[in-house]
PDB file of N, CA, C and O in Angstrom:
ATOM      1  N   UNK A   1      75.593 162.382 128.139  1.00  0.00           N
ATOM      2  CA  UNK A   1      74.374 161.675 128.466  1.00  0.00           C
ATOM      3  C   UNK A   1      74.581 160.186 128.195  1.00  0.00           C
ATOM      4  O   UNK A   1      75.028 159.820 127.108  1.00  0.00           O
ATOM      5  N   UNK A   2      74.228 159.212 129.281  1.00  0.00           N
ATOM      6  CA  UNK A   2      74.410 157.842 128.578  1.00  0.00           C
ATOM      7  C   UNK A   2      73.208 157.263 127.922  1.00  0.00           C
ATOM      8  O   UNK A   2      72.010 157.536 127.982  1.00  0.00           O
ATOM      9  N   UNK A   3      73.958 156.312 127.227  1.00  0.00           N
ATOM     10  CA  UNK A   3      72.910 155.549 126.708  1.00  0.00           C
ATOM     11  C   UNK A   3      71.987 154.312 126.372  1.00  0.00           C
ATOM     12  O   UNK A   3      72.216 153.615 125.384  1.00  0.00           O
ATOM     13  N   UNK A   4      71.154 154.117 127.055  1.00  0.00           N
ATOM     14  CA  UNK A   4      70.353 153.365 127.256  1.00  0.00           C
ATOM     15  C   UNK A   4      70.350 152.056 126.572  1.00  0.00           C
ATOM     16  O   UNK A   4      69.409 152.006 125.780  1.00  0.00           O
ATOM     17  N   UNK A   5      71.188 150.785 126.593  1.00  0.00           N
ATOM     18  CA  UNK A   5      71.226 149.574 125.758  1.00  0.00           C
ATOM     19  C   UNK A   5      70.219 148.431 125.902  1.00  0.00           C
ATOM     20  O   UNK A   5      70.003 147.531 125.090  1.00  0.00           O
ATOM     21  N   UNK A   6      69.588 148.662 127.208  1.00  0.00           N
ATOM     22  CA  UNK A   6      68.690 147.328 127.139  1.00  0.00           C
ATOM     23  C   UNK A   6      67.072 147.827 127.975  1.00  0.00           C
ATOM     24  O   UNK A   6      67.196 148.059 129.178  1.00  0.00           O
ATOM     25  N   UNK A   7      65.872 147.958 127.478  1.00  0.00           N
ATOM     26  CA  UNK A   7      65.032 148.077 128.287  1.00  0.00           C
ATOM     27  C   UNK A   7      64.735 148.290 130.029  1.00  0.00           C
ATOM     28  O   UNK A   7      64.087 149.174 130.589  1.00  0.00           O
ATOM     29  N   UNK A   8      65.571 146.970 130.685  1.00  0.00           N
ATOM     30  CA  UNK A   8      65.403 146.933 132.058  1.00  0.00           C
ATOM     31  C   UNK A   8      66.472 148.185 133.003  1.00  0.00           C
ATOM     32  O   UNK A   8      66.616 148.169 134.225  1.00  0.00           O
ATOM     33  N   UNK A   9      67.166 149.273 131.968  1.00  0.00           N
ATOM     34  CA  UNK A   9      67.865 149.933 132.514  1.00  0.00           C
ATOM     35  C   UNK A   9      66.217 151.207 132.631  1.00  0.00           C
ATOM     36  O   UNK A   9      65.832 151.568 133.743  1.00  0.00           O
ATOM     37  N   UNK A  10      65.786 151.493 131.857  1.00  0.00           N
ATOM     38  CA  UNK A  10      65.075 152.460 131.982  1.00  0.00           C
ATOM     39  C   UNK A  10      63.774 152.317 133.387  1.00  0.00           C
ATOM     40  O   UNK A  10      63.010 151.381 133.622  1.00  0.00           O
ATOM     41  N   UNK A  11      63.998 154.077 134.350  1.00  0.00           N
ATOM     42  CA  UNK A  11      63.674 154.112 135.489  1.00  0.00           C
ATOM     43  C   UNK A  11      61.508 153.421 135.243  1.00  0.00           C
ATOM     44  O   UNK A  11      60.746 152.903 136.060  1.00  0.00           O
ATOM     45  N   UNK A  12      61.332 153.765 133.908  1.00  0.00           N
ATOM     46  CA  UNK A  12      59.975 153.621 133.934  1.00  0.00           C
ATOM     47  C   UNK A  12      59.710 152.314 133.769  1.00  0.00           C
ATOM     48  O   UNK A  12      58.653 151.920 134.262  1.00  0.00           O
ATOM     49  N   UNK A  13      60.460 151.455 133.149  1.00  0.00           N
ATOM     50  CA  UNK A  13      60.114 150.040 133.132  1.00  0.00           C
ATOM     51  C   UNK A  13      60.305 149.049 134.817  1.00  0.00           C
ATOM     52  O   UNK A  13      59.597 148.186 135.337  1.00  0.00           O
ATOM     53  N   UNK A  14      61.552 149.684 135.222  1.00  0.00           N
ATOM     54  CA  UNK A  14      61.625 149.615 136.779  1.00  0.00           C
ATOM     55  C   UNK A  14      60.515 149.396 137.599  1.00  0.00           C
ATOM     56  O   UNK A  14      60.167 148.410 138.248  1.00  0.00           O
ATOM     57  N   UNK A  15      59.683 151.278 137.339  1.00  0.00           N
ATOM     58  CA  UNK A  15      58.576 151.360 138.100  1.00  0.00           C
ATOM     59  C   UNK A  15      57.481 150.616 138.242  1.00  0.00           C
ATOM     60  O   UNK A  15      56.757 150.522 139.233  1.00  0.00           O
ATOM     61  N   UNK A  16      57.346 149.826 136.682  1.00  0.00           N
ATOM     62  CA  UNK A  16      56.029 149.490 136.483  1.00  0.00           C
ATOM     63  C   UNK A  16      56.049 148.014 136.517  1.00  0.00           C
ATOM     64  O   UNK A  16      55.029 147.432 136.147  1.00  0.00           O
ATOM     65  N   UNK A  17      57.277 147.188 136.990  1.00  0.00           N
ATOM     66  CA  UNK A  17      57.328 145.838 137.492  1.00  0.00           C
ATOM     67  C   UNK A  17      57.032 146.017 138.797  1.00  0.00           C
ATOM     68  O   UNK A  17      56.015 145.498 139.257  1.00  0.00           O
ATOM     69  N   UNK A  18      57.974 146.864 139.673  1.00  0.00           N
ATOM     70  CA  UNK A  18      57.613 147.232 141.005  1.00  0.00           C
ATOM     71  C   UNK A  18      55.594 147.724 141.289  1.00  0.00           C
ATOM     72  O   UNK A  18      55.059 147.645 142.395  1.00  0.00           O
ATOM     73  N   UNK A  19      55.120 148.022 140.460  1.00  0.00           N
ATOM     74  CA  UNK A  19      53.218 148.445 140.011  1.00  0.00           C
ATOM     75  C   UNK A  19      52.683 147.012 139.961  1.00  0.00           C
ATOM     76  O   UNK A  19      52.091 146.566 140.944  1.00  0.00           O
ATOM     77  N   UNK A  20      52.850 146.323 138.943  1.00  0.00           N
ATOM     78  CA  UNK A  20      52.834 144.714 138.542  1.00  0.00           C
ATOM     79  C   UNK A  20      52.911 144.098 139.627  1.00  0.00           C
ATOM     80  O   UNK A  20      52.112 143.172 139.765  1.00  0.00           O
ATOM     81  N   UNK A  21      54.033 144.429 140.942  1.00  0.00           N
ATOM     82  CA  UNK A  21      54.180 143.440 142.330  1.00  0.00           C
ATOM     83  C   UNK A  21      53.072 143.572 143.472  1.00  0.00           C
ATOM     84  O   UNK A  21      52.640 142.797 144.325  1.00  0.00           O
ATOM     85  N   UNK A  22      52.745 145.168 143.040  1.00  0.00           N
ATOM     86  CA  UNK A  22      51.392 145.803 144.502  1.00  0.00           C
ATOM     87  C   UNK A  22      50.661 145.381 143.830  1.00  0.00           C
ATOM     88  O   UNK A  22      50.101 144.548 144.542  1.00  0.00           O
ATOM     89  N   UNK A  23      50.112 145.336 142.676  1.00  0.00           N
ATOM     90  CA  UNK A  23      48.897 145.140 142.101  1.00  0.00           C
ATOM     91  C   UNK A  23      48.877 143.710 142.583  1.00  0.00           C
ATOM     92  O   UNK A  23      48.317 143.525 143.664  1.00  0.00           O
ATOM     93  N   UNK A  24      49.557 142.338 141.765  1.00  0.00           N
ATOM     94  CA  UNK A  24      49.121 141.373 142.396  1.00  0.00           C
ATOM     95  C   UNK A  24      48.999 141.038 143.956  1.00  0.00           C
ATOM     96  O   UNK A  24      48.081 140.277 144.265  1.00  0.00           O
ATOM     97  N   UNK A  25      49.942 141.593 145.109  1.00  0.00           N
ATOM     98  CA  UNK A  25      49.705 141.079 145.984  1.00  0.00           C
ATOM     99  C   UNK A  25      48.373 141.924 146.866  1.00  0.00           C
ATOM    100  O   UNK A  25      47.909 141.598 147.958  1.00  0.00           O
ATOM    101  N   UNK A  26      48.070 142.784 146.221  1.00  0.00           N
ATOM    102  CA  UNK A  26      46.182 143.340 146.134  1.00  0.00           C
ATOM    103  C   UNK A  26      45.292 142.502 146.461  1.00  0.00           C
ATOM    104  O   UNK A  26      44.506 142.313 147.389  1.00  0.00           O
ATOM    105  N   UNK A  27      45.718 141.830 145.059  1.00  0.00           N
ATOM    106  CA  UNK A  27      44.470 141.310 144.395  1.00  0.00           C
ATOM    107  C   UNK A  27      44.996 140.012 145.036  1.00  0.00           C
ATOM    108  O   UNK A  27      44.302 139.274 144.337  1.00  0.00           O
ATOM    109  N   UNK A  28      45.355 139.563 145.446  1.00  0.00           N
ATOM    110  CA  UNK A  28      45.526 138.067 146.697  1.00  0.00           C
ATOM    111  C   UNK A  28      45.681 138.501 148.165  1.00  0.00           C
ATOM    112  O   UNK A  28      46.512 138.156 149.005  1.00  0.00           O
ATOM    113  N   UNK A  29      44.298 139.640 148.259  1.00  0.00           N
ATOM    114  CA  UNK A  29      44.194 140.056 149.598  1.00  0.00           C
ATOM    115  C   UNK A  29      42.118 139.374 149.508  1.00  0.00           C
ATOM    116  O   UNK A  29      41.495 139.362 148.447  1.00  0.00           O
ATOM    117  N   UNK A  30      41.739 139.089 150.357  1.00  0.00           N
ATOM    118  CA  UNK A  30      40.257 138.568 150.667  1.00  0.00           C
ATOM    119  C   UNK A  30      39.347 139.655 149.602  1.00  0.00           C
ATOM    120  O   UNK A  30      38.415 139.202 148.938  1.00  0.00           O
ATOM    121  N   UNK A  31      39.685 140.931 149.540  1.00  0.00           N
ATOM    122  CA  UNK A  31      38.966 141.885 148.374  1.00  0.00           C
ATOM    123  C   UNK A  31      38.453 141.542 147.066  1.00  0.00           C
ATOM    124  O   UNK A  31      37.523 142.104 146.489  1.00  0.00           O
ATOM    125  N   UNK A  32      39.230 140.449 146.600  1.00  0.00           N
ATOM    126  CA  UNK A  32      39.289 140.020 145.215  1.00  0.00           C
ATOM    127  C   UNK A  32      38.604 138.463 145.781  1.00  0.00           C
ATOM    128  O   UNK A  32      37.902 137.974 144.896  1.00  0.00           O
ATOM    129  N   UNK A  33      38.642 137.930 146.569  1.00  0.00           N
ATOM    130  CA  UNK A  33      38.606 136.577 146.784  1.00  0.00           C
ATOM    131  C   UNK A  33      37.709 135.611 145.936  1.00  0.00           C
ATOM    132  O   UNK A  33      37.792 134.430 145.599  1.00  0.00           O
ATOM    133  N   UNK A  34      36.773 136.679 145.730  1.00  0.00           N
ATOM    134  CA  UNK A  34      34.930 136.354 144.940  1.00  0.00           C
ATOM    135  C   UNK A  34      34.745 136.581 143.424  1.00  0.00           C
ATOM    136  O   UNK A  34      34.046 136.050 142.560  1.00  0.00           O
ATOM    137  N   UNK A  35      35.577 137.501 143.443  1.00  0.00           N
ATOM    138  CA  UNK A  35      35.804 137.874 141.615  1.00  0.00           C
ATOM    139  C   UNK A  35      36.548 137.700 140.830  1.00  0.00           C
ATOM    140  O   UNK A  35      37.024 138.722 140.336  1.00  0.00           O
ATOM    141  N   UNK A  36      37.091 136.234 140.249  1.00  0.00           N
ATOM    142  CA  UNK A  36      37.940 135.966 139.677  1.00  0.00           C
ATOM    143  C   UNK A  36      38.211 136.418 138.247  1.00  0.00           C
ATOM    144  O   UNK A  36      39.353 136.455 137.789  1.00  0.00           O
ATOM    145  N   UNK A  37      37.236 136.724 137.628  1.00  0.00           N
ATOM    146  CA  UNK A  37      37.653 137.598 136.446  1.00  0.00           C
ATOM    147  C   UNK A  37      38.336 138.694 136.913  1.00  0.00           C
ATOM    148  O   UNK A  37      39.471 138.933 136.502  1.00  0.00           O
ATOM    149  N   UNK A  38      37.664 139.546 137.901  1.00  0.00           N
ATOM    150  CA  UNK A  38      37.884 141.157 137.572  1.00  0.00           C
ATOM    151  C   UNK A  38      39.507 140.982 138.277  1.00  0.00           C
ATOM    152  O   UNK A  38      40.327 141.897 138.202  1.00  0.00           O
ATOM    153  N   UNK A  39      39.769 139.812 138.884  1.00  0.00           N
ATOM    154  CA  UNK A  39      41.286 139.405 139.635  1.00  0.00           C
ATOM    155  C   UNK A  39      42.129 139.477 138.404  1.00  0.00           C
ATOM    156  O   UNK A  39      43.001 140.307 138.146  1.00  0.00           O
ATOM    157  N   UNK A  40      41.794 138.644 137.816  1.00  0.00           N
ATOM    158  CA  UNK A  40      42.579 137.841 136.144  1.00  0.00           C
ATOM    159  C   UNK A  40      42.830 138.717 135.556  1.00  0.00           C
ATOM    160  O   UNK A  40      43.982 138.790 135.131  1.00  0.00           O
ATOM    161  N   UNK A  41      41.497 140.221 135.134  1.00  0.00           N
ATOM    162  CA  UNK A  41      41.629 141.047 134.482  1.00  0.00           C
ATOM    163  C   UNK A  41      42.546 142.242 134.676  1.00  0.00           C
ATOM    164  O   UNK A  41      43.122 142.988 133.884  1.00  0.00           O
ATOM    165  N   UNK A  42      42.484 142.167 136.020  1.00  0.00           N
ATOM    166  CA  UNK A  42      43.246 143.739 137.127  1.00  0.00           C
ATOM    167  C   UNK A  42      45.035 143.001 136.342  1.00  0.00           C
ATOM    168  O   UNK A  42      45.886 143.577 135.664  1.00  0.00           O
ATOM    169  N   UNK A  43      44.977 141.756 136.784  1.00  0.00           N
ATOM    170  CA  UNK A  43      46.646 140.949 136.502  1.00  0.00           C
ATOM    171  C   UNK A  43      47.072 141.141 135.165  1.00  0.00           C
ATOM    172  O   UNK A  43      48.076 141.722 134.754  1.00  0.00           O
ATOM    173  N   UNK A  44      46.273 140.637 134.619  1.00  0.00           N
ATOM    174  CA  UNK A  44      46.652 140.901 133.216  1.00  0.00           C
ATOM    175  C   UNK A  44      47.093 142.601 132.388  1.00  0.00           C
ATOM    176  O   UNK A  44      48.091 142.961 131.764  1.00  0.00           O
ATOM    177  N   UNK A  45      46.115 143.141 132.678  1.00  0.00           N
ATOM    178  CA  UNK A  45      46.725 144.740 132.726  1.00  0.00           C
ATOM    179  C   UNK A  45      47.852 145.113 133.369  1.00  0.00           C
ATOM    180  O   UNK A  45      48.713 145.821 132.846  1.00  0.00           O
ATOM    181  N   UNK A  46      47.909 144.670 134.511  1.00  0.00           N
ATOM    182  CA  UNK A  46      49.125 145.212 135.098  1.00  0.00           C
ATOM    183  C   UNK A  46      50.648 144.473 134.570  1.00  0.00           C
ATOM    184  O   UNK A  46      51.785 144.945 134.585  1.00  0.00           O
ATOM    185  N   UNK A  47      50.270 143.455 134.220  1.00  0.00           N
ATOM    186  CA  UNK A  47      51.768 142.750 132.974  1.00  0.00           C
ATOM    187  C   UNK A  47      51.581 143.506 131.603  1.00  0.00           C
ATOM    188  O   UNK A  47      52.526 143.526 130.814  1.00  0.00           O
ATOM    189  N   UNK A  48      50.494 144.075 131.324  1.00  0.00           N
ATOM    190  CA  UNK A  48      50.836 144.569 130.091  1.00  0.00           C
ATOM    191  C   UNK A  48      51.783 145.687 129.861  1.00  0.00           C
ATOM    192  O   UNK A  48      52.411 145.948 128.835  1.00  0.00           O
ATOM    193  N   UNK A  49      51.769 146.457 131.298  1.00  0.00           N
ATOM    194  CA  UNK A  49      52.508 147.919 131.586  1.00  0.00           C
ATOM    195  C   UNK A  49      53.734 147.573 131.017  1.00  0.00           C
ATOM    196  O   UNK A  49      54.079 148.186 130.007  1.00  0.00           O
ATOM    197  N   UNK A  50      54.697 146.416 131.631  1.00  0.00           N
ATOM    198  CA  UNK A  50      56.154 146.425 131.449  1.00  0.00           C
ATOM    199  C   UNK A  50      56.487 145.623 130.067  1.00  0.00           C
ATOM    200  O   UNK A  50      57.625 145.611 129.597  1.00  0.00           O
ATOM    201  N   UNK A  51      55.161 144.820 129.340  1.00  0.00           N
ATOM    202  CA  UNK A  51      55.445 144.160 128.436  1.00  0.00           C
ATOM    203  C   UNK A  51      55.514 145.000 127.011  1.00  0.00           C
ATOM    204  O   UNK A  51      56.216 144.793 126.022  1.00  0.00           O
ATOM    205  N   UNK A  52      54.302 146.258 127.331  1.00  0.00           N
ATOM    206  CA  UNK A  52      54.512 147.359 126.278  1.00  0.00           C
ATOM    207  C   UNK A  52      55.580 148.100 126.213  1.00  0.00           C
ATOM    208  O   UNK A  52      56.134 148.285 125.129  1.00  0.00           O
ATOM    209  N   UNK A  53      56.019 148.622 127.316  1.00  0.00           N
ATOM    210  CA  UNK A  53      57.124 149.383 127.806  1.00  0.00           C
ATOM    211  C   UNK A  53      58.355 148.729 126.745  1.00  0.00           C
ATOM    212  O   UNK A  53      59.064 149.418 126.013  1.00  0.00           O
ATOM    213  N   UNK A  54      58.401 147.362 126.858  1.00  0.00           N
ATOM    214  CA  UNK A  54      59.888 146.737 126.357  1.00  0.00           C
ATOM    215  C   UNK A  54      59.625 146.485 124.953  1.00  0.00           C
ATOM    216  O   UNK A  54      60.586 146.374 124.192  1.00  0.00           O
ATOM    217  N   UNK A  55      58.596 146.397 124.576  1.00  0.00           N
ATOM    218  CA  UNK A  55      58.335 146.451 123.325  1.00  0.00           C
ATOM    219  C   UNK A  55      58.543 147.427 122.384  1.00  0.00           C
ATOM    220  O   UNK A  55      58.798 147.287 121.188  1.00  0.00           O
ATOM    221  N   UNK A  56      58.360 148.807 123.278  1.00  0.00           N
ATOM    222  CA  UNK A  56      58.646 150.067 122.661  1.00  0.00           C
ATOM    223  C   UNK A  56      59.291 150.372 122.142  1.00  0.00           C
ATOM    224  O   UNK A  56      59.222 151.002 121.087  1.00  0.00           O
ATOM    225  N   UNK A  57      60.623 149.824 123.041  1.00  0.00           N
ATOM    226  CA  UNK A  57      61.954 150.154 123.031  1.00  0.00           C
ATOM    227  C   UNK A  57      62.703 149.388 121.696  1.00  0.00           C
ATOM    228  O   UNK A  57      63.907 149.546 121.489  1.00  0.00           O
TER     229      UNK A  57
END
């Protein structure tokens, strides 16, 4: 089994930058255009995914 030396190898931290990329370009679709908190807020969650992730580790 190998073993895992640096965060950005693992498939789940992968996933959830690739999550982090749909989410923002979402939320810089006309949907969000009016609600800049709930924009800021959706963004900010979605960086937290990969920032916890590496933290874990």
């Amino acid at each position: 089994m190998a073993t895992i030396e640096k965060f950005e190898e693992l498939e789940v931290w992968k996933a959830s930058i690739n999550l982090c990329a749909e989410i923002y370009k979402l939320t810089n679709t006309e949907l969000f255009s009016e609600d800049f908190e709930l924009k800021d807020q959706i963004k900010r969650a979605s960086v937290s995914v990969p920032s916890n992730i590496s933290k874990g580790f």
